[in-house]
PAFI-89898 format. One record per residue (C-alpha): chain; x, z, y; residue in three letters; residue number from 1. Coordinates in steps of 0.001 Angstrom, whole numbers, plus 500000, padded with zeros to 6 digits. Layout:
REM PAFI-89898
> ch, xx, zz, yy, aa, i
> A, X, Z, Y, ALA, NUM
...
***
This chain:
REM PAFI-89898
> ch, xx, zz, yy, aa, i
> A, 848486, 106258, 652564, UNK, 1
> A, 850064, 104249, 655450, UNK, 2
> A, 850940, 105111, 658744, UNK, 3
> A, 850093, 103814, 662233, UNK, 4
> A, 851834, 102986, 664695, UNK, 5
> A, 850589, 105835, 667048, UNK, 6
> A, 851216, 107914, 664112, UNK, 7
> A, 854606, 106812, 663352, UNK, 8
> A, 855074, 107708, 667532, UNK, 9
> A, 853917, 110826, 666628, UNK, 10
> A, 855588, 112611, 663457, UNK, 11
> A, 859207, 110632, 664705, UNK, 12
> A, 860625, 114514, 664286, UNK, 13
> A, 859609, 114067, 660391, UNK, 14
> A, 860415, 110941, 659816, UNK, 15
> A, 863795, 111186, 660450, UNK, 16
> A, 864441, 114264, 658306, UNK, 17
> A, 866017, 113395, 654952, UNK, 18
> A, 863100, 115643, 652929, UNK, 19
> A, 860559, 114462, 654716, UNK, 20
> A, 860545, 110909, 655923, UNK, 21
> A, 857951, 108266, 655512, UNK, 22
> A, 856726, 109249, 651909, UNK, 23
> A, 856596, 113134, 653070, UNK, 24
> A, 854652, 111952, 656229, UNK, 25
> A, 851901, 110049, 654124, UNK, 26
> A, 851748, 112826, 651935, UNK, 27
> A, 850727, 115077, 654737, UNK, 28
> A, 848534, 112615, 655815, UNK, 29
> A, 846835, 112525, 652472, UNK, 30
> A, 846696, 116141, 651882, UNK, 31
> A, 843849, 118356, 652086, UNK, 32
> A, 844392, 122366, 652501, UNK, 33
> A, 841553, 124657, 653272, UNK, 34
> A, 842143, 127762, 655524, UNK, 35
> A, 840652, 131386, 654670, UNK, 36
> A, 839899, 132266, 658014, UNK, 37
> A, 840367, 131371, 661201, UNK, 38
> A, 841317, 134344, 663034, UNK, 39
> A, 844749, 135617, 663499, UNK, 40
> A, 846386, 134275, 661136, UNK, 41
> A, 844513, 131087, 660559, UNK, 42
> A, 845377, 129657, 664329, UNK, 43
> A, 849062, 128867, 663921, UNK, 44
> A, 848222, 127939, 660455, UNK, 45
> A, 846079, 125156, 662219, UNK, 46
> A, 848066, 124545, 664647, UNK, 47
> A, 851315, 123848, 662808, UNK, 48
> A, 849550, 121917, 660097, UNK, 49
> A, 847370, 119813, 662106, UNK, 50
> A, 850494, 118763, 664793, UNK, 51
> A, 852238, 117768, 661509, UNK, 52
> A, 849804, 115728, 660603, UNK, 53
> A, 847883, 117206, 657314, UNK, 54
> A, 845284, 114641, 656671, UNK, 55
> A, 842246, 117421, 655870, UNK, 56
> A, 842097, 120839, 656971, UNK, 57
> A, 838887, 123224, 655907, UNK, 58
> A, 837875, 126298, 657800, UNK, 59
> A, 835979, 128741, 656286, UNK, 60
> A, 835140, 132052, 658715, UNK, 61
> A, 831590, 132830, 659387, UNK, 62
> A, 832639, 135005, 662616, UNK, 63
> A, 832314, 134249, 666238, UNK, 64
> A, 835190, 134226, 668606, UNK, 65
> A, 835260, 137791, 670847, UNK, 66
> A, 837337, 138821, 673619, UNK, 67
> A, 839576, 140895, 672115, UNK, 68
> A, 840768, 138272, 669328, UNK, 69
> A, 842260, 135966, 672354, UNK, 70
> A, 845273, 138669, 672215, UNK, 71
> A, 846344, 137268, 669098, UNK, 72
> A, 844320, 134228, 668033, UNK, 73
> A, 845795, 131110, 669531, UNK, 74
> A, 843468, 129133, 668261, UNK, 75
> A, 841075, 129952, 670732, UNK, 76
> A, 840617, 130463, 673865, UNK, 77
> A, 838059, 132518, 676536, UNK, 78
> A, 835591, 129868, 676845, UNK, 79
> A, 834799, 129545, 673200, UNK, 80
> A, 833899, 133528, 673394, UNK, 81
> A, 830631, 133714, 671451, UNK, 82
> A, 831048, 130577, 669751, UNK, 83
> A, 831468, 130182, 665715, UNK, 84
> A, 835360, 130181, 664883, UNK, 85
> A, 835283, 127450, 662923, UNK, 86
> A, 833757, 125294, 665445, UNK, 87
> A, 836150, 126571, 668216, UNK, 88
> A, 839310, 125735, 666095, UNK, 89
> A, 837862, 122187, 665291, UNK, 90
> A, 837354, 121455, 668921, UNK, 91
> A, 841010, 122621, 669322, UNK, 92
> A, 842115, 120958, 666487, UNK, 93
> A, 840630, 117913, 667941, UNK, 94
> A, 842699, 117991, 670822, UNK, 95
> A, 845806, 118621, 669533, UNK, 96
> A, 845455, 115603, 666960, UNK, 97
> A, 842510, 113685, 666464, UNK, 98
> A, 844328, 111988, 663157, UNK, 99
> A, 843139, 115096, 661442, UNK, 100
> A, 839871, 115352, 659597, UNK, 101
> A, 838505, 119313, 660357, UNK, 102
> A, 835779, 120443, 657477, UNK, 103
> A, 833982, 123480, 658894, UNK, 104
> A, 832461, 126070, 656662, UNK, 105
> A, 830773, 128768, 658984, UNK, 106
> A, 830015, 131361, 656192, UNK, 107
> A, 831588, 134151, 654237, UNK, 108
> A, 833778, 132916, 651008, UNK, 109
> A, 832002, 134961, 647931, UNK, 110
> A, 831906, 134663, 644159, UNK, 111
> A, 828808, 132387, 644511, UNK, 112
> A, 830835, 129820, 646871, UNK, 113
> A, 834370, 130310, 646210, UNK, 114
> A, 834944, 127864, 643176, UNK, 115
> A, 832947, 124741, 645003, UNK, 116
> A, 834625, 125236, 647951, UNK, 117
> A, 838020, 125591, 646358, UNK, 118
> A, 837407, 122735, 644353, UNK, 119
> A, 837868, 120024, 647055, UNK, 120
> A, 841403, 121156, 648220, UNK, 121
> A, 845102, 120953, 647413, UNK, 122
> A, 846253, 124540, 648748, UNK, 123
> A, 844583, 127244, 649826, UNK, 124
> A, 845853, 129661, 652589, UNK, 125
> A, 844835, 133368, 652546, UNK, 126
> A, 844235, 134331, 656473, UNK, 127
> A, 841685, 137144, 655722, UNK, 128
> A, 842165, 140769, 656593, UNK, 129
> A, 840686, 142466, 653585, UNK, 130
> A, 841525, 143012, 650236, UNK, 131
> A, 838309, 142115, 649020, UNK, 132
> A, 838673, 138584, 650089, UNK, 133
> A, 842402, 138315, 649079, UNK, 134
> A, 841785, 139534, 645535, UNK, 135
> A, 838483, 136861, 645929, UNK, 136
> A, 840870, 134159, 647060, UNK, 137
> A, 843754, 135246, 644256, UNK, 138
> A, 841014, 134803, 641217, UNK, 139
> A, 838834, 131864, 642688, UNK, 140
> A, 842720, 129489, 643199, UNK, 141
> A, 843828, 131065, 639846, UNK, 142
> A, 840702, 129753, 638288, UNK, 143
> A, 840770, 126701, 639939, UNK, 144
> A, 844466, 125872, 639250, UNK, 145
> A, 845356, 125630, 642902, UNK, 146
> A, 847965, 126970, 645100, UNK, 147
> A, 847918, 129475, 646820, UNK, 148
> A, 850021, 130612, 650193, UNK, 149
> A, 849370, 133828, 650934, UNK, 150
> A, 850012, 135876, 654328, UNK, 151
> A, 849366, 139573, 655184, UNK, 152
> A, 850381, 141955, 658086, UNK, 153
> A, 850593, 145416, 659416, UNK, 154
> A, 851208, 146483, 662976, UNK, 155
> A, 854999, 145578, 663322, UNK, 156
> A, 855385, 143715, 659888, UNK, 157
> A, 853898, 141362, 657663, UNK, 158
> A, 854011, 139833, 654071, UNK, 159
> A, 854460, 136058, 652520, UNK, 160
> A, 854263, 134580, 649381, UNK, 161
> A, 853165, 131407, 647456, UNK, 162
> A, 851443, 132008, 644072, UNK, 163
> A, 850930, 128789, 641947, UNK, 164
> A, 850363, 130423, 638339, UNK, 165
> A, 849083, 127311, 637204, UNK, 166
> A, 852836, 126262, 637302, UNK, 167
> A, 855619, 127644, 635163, UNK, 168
> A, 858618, 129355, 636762, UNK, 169
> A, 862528, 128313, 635988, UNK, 170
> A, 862441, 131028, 632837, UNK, 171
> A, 859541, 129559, 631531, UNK, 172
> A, 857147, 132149, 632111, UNK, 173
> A, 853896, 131680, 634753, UNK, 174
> A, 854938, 132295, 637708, UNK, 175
> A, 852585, 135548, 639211, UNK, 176
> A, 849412, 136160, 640615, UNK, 177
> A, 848446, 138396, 643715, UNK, 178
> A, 847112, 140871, 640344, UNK, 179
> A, 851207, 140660, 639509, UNK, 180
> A, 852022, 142613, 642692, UNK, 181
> A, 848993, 144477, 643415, UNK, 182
> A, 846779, 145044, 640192, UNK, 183
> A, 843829, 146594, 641800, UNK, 184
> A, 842571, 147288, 645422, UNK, 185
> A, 843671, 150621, 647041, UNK, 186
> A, 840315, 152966, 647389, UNK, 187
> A, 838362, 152091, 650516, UNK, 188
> A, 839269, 153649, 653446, UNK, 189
> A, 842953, 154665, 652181, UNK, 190
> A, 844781, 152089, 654190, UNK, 191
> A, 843594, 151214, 658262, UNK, 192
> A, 843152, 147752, 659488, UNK, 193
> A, 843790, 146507, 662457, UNK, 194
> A, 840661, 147079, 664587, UNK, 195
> A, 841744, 151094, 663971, UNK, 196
> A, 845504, 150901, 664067, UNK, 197
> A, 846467, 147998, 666498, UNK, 198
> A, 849064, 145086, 665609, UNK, 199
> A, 851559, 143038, 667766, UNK, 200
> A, 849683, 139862, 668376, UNK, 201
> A, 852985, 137652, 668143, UNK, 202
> A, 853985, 139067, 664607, UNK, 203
> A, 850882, 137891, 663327, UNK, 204
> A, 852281, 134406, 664816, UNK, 205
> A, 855313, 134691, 662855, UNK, 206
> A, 853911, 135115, 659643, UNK, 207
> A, 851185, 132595, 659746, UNK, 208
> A, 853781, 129895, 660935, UNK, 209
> A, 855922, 131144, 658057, UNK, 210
> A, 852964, 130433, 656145, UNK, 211
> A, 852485, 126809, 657678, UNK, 212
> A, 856303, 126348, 656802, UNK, 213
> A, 855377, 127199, 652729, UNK, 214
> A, 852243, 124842, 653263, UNK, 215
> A, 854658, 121854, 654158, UNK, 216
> A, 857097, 122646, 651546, UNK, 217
> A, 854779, 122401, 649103, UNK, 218
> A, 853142, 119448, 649765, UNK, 219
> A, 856390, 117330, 650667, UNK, 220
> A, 858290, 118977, 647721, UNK, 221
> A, 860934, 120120, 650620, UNK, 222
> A, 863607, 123033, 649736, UNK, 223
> A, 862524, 125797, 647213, UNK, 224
> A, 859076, 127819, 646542, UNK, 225
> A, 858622, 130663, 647749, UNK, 226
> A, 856613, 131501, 644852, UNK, 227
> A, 858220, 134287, 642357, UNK, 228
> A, 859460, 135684, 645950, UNK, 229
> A, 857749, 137757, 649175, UNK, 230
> A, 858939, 137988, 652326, UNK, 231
> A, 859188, 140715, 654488, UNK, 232
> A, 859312, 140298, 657913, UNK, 233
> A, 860333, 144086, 659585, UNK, 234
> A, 859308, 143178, 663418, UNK, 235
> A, 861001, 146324, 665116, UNK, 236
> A, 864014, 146028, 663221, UNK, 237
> A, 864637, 142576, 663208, UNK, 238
> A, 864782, 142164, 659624, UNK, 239
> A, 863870, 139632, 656839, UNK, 240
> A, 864182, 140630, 653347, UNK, 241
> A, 863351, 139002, 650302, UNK, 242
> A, 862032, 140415, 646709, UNK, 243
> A, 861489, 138856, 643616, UNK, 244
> A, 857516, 139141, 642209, UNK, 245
> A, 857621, 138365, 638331, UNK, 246
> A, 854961, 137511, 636157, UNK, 247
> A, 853337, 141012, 634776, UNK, 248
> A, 851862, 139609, 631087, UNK, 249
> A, 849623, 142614, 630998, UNK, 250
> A, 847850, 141617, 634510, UNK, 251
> A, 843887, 141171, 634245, UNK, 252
> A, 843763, 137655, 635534, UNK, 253
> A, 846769, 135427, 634267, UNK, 254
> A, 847991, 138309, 631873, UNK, 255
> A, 848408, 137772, 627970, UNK, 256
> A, 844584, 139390, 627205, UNK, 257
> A, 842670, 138312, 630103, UNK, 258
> A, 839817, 140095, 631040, UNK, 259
> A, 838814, 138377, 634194, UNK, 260
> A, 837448, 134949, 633606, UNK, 261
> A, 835041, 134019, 636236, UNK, 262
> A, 834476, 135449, 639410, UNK, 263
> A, 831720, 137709, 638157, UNK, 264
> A, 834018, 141026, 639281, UNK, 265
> A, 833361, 140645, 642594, UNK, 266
> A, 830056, 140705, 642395, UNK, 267
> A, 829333, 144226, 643127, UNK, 268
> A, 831310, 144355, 645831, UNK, 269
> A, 829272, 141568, 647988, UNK, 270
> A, 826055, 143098, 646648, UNK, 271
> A, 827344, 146490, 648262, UNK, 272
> A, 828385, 144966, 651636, UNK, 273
> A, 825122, 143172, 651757, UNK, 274
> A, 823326, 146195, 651463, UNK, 275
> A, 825052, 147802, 654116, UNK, 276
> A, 826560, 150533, 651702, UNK, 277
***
């Protein structure tokens, strides 16, 4: 996929890096990556990816913008209060690059959805902020066979990682799957999200540009995965640490006796939040 001249103006940073350059840039260009939300974590996500020139990005978030995501969601901004997320972050999208192609999906990713929506991407970035949507995401890209770069955060800290366990890691083995770290949700209401406990609007930043870093890497084949490896990020101590994730073979998704093999788990979950229960 060739470059223009305006474009060639434009991503002059990346072309002159050595693991980037001109076939990195038109792999951007021709790469398609599809964004779990569009809320906190989501905007720099967007941001990052669309100024460096990913060809195709997909929104999927069925909420509207409100005042009190502005302190933390870049992507928007107090005159697209009340309007559909996705539909705000195209229009800003738009402005910041009008090379990119924005797909908007204003509804709620479920187990009837997931798969066809999946389906028409490269990578997949987890920006939601609940676990039944990350363990949705997890299955739906593990059935699908496509990456996955995953972000998470707590007040002061926050969590990355790339899972591609369609891919086997240097040992041979798969590498894991969000199930691999965290096997099963904790029991509603045991852990507070951020509407009850609060969170530093530019750590959220951090980690979703961390995750817009992984999302480059992986599509320009740049330095090494992240995947088989979390980050920590410790905001009031200025830390970064770094833990290897292996492959658990006894995990219900990718494990040696699978017992999840469609997206038919999750079921009772939506049918619970639908009910209002």
């Amino acid at each position: 996929m060739t470059l223009t001249t305006e474009e060639i103006e434009r991503y002059k940073r990346h072309l002159v890096l050595r693991e980037v350059g001109g076939q990195g840039q038109q792999k951007l260009k021709a790469a398609r990556v599809l964004l779990v939300g569009a809320g906190g974590l989501g905007s720099p996500l967007a941001v990052y990816l669309a100024a460096a020139g990913v060809g195709t990005l997909g929104l999927i978030d069925d909420d509207v913008v409100s005042l009190s995501n502005l302190q933390r969601q870049i992507l928007h901004d107090t005159s697209h209060v009340g309007k559909l997320k996705v539909d705000s972050g195209r229009d800003a999208i738009g402005r910041l690059n009008p090379h990119v192609v924005v797909e908007t999906h204003p509804v709620r990713l479920d187990s009837h959805n997931a798969l066809d929506i999946i389906a028409g991407y490269d990578i997949v970035c987890d920006g939601s902020d609940n676990f039944a949507t990350r363990y949705l995401v997890s299955d739906a890209c593990y059935l699908a066979g496509k990456t996955l770069v995953f972000g998470a955060v707590g007040p002061f800290d926050g969590y990355v990682t790339t899972f591609k366990p369609h891919e086997a890691a240097p040992g041979g083995k798969p590498y894991p799957t969000y199930r691999c770290l965290f096997p099963e949700a904790p029991p509603p209401g045991t852990v507070a999200n951020c509407s009850e406990v609060g969170v530093l609007g530019a750590v959220v930043g951090v980690i979703g540009t961390l995750q817009a870093v992984e999302v480059l890497k992986e599509i320009t084949g740049a330095g090494e995965t992240l995947a088989g490896r979390l980050l920590i990020y410790d905001a009031l101590g200025s830390r970064f640490e770094t833990v290897n994730i292996a492959w658990d073979p006894g995990n219900a998704l990718s494990g040696d006796s699978p017992t999840i093999t469609d997206l038919s788990i999750h079921n009772a979950a939506e049918d619970a939040v639908a009910c209002g229960r």
